[in-house]
PDB file of N, H, CA, C and O in Angstrom:
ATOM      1  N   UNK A   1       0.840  -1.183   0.000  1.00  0.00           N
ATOM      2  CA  UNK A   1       0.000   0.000   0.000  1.00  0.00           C
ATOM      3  C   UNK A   1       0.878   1.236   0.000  1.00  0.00           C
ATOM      4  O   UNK A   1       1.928   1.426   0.614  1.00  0.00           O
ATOM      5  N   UNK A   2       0.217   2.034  -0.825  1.00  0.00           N
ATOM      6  H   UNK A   2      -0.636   1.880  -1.324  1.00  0.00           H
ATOM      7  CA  UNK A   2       1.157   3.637  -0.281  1.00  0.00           C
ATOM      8  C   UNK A   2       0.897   4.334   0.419  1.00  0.00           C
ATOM      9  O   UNK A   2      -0.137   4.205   1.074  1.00  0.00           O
ATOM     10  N   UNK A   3       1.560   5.159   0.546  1.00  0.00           N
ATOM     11  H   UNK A   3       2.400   5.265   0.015  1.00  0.00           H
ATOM     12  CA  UNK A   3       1.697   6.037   2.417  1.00  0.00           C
ATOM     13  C   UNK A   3       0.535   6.997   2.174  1.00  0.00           C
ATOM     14  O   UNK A   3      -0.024   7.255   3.240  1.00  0.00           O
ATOM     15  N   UNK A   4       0.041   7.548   1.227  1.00  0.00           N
ATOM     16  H   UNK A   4       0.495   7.338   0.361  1.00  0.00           H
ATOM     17  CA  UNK A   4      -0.942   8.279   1.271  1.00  0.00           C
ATOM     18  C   UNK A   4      -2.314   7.628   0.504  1.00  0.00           C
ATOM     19  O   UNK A   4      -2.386   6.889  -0.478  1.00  0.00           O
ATOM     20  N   UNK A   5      -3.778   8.441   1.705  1.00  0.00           N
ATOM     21  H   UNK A   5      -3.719   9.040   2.503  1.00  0.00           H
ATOM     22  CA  UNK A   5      -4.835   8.047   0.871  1.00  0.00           C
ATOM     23  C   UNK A   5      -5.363   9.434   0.718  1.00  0.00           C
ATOM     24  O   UNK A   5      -5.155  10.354   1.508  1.00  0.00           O
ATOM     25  N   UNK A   6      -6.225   9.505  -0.624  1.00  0.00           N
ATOM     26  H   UNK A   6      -6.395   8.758  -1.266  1.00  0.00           H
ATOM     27  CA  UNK A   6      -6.962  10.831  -0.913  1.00  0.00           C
ATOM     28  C   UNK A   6      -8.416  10.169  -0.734  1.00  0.00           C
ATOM     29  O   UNK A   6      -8.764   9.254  -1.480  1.00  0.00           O
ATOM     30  N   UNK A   7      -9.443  10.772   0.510  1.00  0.00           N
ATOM     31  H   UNK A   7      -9.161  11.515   1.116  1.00  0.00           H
ATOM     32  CA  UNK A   7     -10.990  10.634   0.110  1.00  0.00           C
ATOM     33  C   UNK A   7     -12.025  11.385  -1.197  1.00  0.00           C
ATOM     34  O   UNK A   7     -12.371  12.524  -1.510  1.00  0.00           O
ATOM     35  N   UNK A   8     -12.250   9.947  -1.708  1.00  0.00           N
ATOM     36  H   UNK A   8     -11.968   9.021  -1.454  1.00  0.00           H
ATOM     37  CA  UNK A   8     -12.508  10.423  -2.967  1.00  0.00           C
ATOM     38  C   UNK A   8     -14.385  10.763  -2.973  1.00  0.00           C
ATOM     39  O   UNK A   8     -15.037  11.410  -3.792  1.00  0.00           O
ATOM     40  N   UNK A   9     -14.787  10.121  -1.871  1.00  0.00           N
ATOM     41  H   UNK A   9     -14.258   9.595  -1.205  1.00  0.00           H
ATOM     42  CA  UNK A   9     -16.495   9.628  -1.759  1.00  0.00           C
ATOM     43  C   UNK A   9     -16.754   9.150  -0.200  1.00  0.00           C
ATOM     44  O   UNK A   9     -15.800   9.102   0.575  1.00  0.00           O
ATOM     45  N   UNK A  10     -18.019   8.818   0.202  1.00  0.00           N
ATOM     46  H   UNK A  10     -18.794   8.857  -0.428  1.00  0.00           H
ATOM     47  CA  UNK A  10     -18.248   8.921   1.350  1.00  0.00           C
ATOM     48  C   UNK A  10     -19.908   8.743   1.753  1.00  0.00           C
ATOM     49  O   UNK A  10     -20.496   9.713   2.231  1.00  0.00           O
ATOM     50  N   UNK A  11     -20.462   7.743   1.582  1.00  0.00           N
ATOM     51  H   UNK A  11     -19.985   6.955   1.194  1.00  0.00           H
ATOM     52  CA  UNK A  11     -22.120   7.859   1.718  1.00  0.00           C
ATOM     53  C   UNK A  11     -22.511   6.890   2.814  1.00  0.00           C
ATOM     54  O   UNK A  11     -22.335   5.677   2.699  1.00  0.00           O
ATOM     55  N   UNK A  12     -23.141   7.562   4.067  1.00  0.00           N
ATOM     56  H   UNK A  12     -23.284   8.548   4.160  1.00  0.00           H
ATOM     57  CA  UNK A  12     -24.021   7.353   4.874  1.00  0.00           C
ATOM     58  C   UNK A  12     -25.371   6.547   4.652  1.00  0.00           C
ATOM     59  O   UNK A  12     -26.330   6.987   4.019  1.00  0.00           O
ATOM     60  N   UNK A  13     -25.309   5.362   5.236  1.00  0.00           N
ATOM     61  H   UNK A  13     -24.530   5.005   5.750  1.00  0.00           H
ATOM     62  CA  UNK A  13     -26.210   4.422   5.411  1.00  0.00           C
ATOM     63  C   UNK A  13     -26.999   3.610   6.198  1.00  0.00           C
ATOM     64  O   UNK A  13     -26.314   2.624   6.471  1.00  0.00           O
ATOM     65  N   UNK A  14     -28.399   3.495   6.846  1.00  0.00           N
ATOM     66  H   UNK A  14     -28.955   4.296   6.625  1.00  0.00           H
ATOM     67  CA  UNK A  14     -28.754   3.185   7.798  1.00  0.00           C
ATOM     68  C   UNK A  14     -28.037   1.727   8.107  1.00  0.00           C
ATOM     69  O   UNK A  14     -27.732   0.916   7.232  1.00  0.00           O
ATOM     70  N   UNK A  15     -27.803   1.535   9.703  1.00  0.00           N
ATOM     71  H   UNK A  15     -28.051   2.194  10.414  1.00  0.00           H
ATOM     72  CA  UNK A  15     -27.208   0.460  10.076  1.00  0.00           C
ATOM     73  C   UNK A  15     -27.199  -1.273   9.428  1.00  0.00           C
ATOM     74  O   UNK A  15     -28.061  -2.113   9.685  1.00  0.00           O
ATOM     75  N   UNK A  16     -26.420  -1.402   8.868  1.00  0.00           N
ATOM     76  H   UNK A  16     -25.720  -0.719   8.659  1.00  0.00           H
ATOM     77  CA  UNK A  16     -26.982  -2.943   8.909  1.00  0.00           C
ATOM     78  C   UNK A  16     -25.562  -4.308   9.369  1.00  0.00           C
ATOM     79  O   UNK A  16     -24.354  -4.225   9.145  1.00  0.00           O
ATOM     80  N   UNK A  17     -26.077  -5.062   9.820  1.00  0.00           N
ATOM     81  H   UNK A  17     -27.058  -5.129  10.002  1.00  0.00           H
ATOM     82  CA  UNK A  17     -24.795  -5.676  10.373  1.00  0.00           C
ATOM     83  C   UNK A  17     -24.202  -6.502   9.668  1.00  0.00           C
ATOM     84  O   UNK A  17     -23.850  -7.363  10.475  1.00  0.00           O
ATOM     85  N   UNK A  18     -23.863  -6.798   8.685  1.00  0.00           N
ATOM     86  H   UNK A  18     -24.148  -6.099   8.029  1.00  0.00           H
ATOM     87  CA  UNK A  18     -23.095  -7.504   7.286  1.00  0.00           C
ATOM     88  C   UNK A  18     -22.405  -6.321   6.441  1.00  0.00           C
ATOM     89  O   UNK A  18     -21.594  -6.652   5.576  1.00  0.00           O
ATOM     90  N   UNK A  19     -22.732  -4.741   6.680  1.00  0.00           N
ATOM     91  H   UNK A  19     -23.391  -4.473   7.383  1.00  0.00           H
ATOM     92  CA  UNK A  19     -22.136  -3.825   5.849  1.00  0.00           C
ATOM     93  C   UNK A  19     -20.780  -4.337   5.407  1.00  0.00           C
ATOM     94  O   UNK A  19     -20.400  -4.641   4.276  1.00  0.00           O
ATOM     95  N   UNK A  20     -19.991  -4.368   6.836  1.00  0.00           N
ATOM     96  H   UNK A  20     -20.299  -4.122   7.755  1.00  0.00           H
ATOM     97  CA  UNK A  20     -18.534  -5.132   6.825  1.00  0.00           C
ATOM     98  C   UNK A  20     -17.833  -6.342   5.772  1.00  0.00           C
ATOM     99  O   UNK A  20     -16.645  -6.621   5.612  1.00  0.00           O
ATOM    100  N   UNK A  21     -18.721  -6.766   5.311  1.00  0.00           N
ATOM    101  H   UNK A  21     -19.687  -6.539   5.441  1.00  0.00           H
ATOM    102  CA  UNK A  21     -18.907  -8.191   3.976  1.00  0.00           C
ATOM    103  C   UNK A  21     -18.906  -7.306   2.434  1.00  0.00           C
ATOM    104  O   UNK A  21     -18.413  -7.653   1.361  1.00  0.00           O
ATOM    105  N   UNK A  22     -19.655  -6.049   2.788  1.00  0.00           N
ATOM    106  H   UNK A  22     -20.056  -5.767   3.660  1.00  0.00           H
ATOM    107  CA  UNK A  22     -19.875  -5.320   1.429  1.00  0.00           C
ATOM    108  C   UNK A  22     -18.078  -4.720   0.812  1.00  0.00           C
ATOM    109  O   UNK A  22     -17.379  -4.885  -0.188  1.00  0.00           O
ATOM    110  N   UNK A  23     -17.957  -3.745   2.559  1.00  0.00           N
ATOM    111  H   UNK A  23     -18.525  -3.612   3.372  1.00  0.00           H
ATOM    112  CA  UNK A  23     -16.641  -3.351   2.138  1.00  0.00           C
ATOM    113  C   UNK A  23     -15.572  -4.222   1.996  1.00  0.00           C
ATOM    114  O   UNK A  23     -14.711  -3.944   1.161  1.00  0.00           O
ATOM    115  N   UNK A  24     -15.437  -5.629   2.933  1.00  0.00           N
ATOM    116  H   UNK A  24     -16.136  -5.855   3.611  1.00  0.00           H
ATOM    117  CA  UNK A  24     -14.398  -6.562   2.485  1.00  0.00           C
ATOM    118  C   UNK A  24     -14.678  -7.178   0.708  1.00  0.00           C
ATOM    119  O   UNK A  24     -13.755  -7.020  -0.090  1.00  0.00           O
ATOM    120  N   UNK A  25     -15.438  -7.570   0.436  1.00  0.00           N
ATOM    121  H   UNK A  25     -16.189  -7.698   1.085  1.00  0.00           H
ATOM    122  CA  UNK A  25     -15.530  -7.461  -0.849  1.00  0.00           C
ATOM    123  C   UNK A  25     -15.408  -6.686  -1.928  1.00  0.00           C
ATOM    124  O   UNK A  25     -15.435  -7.067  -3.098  1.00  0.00           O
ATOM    125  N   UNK A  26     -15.270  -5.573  -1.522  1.00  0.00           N
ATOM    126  H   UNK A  26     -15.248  -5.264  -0.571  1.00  0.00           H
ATOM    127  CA  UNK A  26     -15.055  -4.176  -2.553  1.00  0.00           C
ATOM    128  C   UNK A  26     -13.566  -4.072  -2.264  1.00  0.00           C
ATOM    129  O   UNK A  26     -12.961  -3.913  -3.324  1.00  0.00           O
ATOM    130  N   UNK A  27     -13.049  -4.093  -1.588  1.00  0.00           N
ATOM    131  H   UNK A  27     -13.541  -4.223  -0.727  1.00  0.00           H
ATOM    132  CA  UNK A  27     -11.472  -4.088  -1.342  1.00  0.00           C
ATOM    133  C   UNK A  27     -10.722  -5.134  -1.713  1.00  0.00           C
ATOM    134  O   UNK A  27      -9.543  -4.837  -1.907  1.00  0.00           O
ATOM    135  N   UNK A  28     -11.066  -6.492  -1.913  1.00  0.00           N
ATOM    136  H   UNK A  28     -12.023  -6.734  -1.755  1.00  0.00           H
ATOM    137  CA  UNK A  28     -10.700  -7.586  -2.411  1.00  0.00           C
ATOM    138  C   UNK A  28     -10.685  -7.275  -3.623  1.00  0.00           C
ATOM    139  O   UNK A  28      -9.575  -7.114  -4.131  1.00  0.00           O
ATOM    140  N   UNK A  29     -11.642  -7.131  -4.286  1.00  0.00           N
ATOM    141  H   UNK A  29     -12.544  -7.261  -3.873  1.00  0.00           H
ATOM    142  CA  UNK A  29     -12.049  -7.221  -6.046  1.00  0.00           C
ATOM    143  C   UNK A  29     -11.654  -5.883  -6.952  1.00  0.00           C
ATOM    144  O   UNK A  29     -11.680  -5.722  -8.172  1.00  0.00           O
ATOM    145  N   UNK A  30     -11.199  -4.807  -5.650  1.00  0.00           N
ATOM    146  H   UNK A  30     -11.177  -4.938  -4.659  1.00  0.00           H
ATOM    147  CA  UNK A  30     -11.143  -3.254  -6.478  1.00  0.00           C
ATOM    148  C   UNK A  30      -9.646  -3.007  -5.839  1.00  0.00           C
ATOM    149  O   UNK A  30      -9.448  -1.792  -5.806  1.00  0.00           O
ATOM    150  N   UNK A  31      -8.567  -3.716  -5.341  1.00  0.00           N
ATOM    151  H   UNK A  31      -8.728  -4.703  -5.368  1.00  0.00           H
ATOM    152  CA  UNK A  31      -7.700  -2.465  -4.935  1.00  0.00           C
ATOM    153  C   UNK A  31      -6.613  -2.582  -6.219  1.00  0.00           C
ATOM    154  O   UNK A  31      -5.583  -1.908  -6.244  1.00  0.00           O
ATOM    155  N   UNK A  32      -6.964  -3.472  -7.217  1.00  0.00           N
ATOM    156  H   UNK A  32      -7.801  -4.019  -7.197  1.00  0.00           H
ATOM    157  CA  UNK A  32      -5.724  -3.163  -8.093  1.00  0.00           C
ATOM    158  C   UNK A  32      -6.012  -1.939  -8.984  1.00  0.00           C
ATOM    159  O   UNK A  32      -5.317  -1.616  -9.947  1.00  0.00           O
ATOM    160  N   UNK A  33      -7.124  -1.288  -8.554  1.00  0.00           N
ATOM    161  H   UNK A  33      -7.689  -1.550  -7.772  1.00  0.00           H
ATOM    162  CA  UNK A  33      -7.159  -0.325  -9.580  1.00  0.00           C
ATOM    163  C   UNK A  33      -7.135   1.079  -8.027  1.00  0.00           C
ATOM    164  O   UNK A  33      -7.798   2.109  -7.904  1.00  0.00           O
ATOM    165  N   UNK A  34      -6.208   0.538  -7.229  1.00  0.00           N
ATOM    166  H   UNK A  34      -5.669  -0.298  -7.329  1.00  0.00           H
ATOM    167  CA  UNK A  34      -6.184   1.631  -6.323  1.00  0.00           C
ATOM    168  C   UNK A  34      -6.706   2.319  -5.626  1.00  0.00           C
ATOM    169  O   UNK A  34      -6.405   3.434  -5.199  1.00  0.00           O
ATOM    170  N   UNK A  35      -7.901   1.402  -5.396  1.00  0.00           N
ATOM    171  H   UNK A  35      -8.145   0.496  -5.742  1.00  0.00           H
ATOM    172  CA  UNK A  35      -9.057   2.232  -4.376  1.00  0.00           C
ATOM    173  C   UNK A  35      -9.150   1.135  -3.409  1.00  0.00           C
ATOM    174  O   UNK A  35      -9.159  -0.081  -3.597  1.00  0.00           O
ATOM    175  N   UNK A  36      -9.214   1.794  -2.384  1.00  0.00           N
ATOM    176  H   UNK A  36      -9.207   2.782  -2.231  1.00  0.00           H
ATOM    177  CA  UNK A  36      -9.139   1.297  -0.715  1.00  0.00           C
ATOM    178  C   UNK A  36     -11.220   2.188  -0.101  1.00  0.00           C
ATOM    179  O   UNK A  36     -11.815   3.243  -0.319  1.00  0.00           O
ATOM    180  N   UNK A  37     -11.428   1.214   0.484  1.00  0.00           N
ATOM    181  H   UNK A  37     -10.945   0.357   0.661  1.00  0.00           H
ATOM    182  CA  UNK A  37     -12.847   1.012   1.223  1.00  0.00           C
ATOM    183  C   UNK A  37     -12.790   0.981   2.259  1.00  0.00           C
ATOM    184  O   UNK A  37     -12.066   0.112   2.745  1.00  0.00           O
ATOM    185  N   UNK A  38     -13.460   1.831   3.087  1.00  0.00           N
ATOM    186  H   UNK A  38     -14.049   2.537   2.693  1.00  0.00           H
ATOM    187  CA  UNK A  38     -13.021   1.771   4.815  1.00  0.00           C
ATOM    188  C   UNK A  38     -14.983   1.798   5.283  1.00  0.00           C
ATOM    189  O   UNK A  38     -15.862   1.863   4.424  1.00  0.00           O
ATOM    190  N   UNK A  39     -15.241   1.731   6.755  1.00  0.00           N
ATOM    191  H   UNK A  39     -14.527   1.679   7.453  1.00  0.00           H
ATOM    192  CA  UNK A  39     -16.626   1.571   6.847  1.00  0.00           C
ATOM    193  C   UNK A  39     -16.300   1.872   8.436  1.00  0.00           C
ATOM    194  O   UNK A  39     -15.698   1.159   9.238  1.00  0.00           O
ATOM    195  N   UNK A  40     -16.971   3.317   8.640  1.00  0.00           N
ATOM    196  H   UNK A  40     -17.461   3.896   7.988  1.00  0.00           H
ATOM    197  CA  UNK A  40     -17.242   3.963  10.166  1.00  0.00           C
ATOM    198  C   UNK A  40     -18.734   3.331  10.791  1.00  0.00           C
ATOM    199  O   UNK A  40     -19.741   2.932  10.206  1.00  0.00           O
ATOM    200  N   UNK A  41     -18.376   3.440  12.312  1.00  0.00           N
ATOM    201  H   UNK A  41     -17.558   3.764  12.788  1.00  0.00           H
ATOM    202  CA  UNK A  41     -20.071   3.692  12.387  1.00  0.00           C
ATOM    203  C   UNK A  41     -20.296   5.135  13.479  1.00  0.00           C
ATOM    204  O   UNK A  41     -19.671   5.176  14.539  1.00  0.00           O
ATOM    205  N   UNK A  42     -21.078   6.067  13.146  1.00  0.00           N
ATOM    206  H   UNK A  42     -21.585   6.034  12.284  1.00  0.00           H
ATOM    207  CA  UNK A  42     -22.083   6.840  13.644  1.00  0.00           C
ATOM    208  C   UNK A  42     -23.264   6.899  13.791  1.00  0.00           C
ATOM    209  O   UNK A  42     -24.034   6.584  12.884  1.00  0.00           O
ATOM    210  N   UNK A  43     -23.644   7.292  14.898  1.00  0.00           N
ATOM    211  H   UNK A  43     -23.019   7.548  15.635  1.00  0.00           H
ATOM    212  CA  UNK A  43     -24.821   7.083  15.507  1.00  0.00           C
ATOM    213  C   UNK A  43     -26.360   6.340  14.885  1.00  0.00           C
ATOM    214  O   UNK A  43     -27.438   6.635  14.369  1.00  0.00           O
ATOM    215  N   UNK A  44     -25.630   5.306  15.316  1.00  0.00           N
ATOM    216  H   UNK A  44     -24.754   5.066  15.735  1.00  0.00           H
ATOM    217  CA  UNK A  44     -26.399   4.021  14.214  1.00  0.00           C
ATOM    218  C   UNK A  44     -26.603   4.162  12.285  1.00  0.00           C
ATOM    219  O   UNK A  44     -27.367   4.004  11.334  1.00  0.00           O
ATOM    220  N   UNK A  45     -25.484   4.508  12.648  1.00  0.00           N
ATOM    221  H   UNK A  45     -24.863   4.637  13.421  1.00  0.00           H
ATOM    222  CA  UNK A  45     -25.655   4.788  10.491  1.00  0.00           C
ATOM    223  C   UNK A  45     -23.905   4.066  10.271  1.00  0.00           C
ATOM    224  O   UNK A  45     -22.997   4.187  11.093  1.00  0.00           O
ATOM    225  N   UNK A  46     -23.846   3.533   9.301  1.00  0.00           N
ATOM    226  H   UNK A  46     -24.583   3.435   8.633  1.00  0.00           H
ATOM    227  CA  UNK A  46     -23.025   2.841   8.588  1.00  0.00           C
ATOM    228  C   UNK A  46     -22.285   4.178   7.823  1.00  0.00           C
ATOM    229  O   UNK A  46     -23.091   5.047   7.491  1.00  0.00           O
ATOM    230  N   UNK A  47     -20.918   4.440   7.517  1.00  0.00           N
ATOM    231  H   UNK A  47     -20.263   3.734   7.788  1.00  0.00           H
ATOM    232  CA  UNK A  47     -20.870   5.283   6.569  1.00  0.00           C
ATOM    233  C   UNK A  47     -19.325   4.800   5.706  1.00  0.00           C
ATOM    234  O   UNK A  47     -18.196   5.007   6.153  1.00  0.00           O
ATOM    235  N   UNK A  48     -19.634   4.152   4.447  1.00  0.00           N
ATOM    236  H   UNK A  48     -20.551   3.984   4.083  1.00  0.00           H
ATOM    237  CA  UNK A  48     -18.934   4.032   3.640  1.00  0.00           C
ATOM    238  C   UNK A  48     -17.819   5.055   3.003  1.00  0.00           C
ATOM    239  O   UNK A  48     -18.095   5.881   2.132  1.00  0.00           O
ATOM    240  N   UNK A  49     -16.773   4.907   3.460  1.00  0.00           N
ATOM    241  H   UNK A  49     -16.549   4.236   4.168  1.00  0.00           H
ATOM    242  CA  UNK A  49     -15.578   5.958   2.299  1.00  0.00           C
ATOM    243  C   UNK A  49     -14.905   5.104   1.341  1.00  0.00           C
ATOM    244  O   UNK A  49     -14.769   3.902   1.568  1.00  0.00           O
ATOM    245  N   UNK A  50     -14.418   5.729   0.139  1.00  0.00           N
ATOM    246  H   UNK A  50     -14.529   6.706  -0.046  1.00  0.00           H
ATOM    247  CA  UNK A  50     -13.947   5.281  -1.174  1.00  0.00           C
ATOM    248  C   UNK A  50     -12.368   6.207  -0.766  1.00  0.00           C
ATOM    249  O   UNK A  50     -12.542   7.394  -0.491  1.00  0.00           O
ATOM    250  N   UNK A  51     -11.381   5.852  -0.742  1.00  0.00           N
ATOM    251  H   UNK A  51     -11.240   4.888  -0.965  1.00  0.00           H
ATOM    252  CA  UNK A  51     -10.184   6.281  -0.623  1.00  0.00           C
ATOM    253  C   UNK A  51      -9.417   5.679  -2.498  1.00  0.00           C
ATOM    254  O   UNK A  51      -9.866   4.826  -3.264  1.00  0.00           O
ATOM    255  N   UNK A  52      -8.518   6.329  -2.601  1.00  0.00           N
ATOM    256  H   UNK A  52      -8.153   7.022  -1.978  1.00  0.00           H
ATOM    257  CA  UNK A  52      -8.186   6.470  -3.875  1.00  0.00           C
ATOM    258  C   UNK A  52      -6.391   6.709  -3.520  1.00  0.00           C
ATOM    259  O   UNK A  52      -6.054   7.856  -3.227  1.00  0.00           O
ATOM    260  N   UNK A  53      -5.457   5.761  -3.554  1.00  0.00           N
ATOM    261  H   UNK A  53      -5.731   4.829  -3.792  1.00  0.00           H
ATOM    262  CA  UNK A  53      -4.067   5.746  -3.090  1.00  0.00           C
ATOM    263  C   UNK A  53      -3.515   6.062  -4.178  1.00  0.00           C
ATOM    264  O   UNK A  53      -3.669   5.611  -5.313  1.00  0.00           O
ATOM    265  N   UNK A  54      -2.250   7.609  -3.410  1.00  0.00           N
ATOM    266  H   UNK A  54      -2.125   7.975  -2.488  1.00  0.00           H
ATOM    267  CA  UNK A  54      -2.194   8.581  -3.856  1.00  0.00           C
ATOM    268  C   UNK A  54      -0.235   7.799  -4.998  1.00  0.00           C
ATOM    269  O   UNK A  54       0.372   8.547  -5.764  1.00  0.00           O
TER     270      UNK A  54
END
């Protein structure tokens, strides 16, 4: 991985408890084209970021 990430995207989603399966799968199948998937939680909302390594 490289030392820097740029946030490229970022969408808020009501809670669900498998989100974690969505982003491990999007990071598996997408990082050769250099995008990294991370997944917060706030106050019961899921919120997906799209990072883009710089």
């Amino acid at each position: 991985m490289k030392d820097e990430l740029e946030l490229i995207a970022a969408k808020e989603f009501t809670y669900y408890d498998e989100m974690y399966k969505v982003v491990d799968f999007l990071n598996k199948n997408l990082s050769e084209h250099d995008l990294v998937f991370g997944i917060t939680e706030k106050n019961d909302k899921h919120i997906i970021n799209i990072y883009k390594e710089k």
